[in-house]
C-alpha positions in Angstrom: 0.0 0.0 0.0 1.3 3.6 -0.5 0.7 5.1 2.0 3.3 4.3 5.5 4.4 5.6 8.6 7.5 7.4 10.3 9.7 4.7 12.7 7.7 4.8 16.0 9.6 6.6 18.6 9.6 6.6 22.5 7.1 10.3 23.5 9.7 9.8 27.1 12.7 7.4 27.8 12.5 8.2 31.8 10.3 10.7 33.7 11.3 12.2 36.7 9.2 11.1 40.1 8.8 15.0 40.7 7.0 15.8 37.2 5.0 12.4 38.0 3.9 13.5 41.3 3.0 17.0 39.7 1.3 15.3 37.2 -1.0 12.5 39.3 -2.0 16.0 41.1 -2.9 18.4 38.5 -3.9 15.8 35.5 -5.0 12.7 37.4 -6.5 14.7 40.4 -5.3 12.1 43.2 -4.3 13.0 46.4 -0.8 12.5 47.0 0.6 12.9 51.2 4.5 13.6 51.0 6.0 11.3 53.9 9.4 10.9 53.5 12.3 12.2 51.0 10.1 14.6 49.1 13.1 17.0 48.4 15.1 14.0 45.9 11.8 13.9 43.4 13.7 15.6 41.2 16.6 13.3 41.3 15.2 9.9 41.1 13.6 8.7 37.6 11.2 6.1 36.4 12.1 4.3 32.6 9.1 2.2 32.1 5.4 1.9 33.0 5.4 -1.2 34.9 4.8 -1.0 38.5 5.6 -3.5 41.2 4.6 -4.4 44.8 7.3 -5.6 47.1 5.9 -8.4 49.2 8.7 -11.2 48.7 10.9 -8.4 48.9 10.4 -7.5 52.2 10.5 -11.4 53.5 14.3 -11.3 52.0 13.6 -13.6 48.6 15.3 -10.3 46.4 16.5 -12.6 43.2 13.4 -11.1 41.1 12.6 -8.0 42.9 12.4 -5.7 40.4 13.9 -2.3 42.1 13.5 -0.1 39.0 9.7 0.2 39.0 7.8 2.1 41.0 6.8 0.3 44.2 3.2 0.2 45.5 2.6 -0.9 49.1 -0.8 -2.0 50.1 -2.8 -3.0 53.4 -0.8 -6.8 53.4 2.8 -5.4 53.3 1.6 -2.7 55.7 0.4 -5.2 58.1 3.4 -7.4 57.6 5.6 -4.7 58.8 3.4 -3.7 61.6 3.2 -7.5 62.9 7.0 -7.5 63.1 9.1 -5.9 66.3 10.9 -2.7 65.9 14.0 -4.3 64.7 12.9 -6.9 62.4 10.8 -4.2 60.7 13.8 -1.9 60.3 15.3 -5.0 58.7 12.6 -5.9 56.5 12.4 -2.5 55.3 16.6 -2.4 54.2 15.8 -5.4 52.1 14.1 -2.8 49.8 15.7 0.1 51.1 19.2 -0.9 49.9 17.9 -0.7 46.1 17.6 2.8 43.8 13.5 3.0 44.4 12.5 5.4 42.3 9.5 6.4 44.9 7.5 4.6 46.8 3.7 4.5 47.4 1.4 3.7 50.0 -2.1 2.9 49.3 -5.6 2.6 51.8 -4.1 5.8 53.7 -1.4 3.5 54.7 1.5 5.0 56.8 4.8 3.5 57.8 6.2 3.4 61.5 8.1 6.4 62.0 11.6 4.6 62.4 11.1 3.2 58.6 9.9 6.7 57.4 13.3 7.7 58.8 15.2 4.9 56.9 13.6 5.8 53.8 14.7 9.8 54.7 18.4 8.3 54.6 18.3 6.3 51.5 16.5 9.5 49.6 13.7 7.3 48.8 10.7 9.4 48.6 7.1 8.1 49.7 3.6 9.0 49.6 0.7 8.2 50.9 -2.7 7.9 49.1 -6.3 7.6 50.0 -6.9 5.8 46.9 -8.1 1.7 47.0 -4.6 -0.1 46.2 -6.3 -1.8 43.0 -8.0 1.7 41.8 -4.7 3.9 42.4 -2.8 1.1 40.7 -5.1 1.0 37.8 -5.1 4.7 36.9 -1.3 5.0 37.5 -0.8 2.5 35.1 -2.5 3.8 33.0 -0.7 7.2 33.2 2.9 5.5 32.9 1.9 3.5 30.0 0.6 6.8 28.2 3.9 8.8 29.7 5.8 5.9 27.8 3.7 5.0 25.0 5.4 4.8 21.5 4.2 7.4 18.7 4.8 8.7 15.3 3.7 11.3 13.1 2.1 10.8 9.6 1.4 13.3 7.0 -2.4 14.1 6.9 -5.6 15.0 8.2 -7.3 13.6 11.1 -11.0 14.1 11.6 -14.0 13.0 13.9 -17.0 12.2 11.7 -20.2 11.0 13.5 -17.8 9.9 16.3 -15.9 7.6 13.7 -11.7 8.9 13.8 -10.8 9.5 9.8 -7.1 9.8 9.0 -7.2 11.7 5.5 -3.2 10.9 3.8 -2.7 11.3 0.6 0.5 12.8 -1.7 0.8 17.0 -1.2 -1.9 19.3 -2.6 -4.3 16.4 -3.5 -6.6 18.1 -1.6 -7.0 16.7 1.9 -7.4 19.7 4.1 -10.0 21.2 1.8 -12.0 17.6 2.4 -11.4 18.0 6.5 -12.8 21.8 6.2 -15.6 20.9 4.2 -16.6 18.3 7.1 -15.8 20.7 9.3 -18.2 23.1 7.8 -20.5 20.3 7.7 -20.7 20.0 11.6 -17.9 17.6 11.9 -14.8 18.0 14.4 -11.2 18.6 13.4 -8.7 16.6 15.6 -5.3 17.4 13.4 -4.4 18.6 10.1 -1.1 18.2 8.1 0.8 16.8 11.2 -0.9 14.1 13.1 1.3 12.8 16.1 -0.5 8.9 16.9 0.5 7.7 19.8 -0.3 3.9 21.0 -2.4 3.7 24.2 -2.9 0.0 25.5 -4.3 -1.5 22.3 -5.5 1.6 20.6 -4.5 4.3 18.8 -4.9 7.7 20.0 -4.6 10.7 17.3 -4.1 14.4 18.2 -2.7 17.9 16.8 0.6 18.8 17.4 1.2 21.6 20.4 2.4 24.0 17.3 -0.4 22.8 15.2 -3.6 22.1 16.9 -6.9 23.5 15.1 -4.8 25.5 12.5 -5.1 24.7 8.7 -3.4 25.0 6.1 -5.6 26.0 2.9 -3.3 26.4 -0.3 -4.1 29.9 -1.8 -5.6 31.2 1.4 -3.2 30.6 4.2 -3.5 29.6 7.5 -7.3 29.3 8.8 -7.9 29.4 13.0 -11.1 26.5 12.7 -11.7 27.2 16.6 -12.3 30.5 16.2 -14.2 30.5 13.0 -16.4 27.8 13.6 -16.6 27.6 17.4 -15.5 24.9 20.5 -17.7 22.5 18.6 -15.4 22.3 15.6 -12.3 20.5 17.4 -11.3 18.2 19.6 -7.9 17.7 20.9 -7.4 14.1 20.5 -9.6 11.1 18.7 -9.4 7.4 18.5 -7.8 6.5 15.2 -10.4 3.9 13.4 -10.1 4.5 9.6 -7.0 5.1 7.2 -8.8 6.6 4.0 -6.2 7.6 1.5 -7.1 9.8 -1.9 -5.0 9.3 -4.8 -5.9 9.8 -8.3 -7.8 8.0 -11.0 -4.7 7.0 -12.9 -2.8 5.8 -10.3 -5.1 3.8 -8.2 -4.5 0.4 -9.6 -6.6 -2.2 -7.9 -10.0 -0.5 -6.5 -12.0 -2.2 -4.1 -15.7 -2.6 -6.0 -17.6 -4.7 -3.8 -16.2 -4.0 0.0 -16.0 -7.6 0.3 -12.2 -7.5 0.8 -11.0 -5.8 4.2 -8.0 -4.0 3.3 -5.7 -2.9 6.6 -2.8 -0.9 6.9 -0.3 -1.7 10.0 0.7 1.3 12.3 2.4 0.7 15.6 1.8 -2.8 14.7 -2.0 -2.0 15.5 -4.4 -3.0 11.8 -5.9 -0.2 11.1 -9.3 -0.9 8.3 -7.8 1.0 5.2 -10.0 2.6 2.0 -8.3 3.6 -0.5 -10.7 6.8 -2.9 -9.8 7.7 -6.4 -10.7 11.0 -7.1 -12.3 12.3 -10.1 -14.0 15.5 -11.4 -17.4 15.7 -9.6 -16.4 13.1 -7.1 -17.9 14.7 -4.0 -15.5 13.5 -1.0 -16.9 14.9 1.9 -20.7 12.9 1.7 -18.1 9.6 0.5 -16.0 9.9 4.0 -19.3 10.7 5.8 -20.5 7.5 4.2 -17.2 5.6 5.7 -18.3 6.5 8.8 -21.6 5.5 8.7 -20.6 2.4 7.3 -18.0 1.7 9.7 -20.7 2.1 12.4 -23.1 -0.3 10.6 -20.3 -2.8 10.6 -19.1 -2.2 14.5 -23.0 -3.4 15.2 -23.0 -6.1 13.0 -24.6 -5.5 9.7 -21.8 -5.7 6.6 -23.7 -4.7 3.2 -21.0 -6.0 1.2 -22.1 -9.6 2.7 -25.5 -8.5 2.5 -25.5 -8.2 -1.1 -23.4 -11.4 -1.4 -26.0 -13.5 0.1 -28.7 -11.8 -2.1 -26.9 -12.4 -5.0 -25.9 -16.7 -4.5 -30.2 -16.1 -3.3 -30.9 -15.2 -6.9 -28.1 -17.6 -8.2 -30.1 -20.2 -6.2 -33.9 -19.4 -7.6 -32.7 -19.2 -10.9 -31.0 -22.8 -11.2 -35.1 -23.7 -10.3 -36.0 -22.1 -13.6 -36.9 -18.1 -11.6 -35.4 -15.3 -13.0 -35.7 -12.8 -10.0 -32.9 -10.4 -11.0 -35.4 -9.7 -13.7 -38.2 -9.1 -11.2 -39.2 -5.6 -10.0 -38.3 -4.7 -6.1 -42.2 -4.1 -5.3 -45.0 -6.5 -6.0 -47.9 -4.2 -5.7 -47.4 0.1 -6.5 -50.6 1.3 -4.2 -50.0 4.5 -5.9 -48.7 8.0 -5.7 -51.3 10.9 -5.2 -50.2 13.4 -3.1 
């Protein structure tokens, strides 16, 4: 298939545990209780998104522990500790304490004895507290790290929100996709991105959105720059979109094998995700716009089970079927009786 895709690329190789904890705050809007080494945040770093909790740790078995990920302590290694005397606690707690944490965090309001607080103090491990359910915190700050980390490229093209169906527009320069994006625009549709569309990989989806430069500008050859926010209101962007459809326009003369029927699914691979891919030769009097609208609508029918391109197929062996009985229904009319039309 033409059309392809820049090598994906990291969006962050480490993130520091101060710009995560500002972050969880602002972004995420969870409560985060500094309890110990706040101060090194800005020195420690986390490189990936997986997160770990430190039970066998803390019992001494360390030939797995994985030190590098961000360590979440929960109501059974809080009560593990507190079941132990003073000094057995203190030497629980070095088993971990001994590594380059990058922070730790304590779940269920959880707080550590004051002598391990201290510990942590000395090793510049920072902790915090949180009044988030261990499962629930866990959950969204996974989901945070893997988005933090998530890999991304940028494709040439424009990426619009039609009846809630995400419609990457590529095609070569000047063939006219912008003009397509504002028309469906002016049509009541949502600009996400135009010209520059950064796609990032989230869990097992693919997120589209504007660059920070870029977002609802276009670009419309022979008029210039166009601010779609401010011409056409809130309602005419969004910042970011699902990507669910690759529709590429080339011309008549170079689109070799055109898919007539829609009975073959053609996909194009990005970020190793399949992406469904329709590829529209333009022609004079071609009207774009109501075709992608169509895609959409289409794309919907299919996501709720209902393929027309199948549709057909079984009317047609139907007819094949009749006709070997000595019917001839392609021949037939669609209505058996016209009631009439007065008005």
């Amino acid at each position: 298939m033409p059309f392809s895709t820049h090598s994906p690329i990291p969006i962050n190789d480490k993130l520091s545990v101060q710009e995560l904890i500002n972050k969880l705050r602002k972004r995420v809007n969870i409560n985060l209780i500094a309890c110990a080494a706040e101060g090194q945040c800005s020195n420690k770093y986390i490189s990936e998104a997986e997160l770990n909790r430190p039970g066998l740790a803390l019992t001494g078995y360390l030939k797995v522990f994985s030190s590098q990920r961000v360590q979440i302590i929960g109501n059974t290694e809080t009560e593990f500790l507190r079941q132990l005397p003073e000094d057995k606690q203190l030497k629980a707690f070095s088993n971990i304490t001994k590594f380059d944490i990058p922070v730790i965090f304590l779940t269920n309001g959880n707080m550590l004895p004051e002598p391990l607080l201290k510990q942590a103090q000395e090793a510049g491990i920072p902790i915090f507290s949180t009044p988030y359910e261990t499962t629930r915190f866990m959950l969204l700050l996974k989901d945070f790290l893997d988005d933090q980390f998530a890999l991304q490229t940028m494709v040439h093209g424009a990426m619009v929100d039609v009846y809630g169906i995400g419609i990457l527009i590529v095609g070569k320069s000047g063939i006219g996709k912008s003009e397509v994006a504002l028309d469906l625009v002016e049509r009541g549709h949502r600009l996400v991105a135009d010209d520059v569309v950064m796609i990032t990989k989230k869990g097992s989806v693919l997120m589209a959105s504007a660059t920070t430069m870029s977002k609802h500008f276009m670009e419309i050859r022979g008029l210039g720059i166009v601010d779609v926010m401010s011409m056409f209101g809130i309602r005419s962007v969004r910042y970011q979109k699902r990507l669910e459809i690759v529709t590429e326009l080339t011309l008549w003369d170079d689109a070799k094998e055109i898919n007539r029927t829609g009975l073959d699914h053609d996909q194009v691979s990005i970020l190793d995700n399949e992406i469904p891919y329709i590829q529209l030769p333009i022609t004079p009097g071609k009207n774009i716009t109501v075709i992608a609208e169509v895609i959409a609508m289409n794309h919907l029918l299919k996501h709720y089970g209902y393929d027309a391109a199948e549709a057909f197929q079984e009317r047609i062996k139907s007819s094949i079927a009749e006709k070997t009985k000595g019917m001839n229904p392609s021949m037939k009319r669609a209505i058996e009786y016209f009631e009439g039309d007065v008005e």
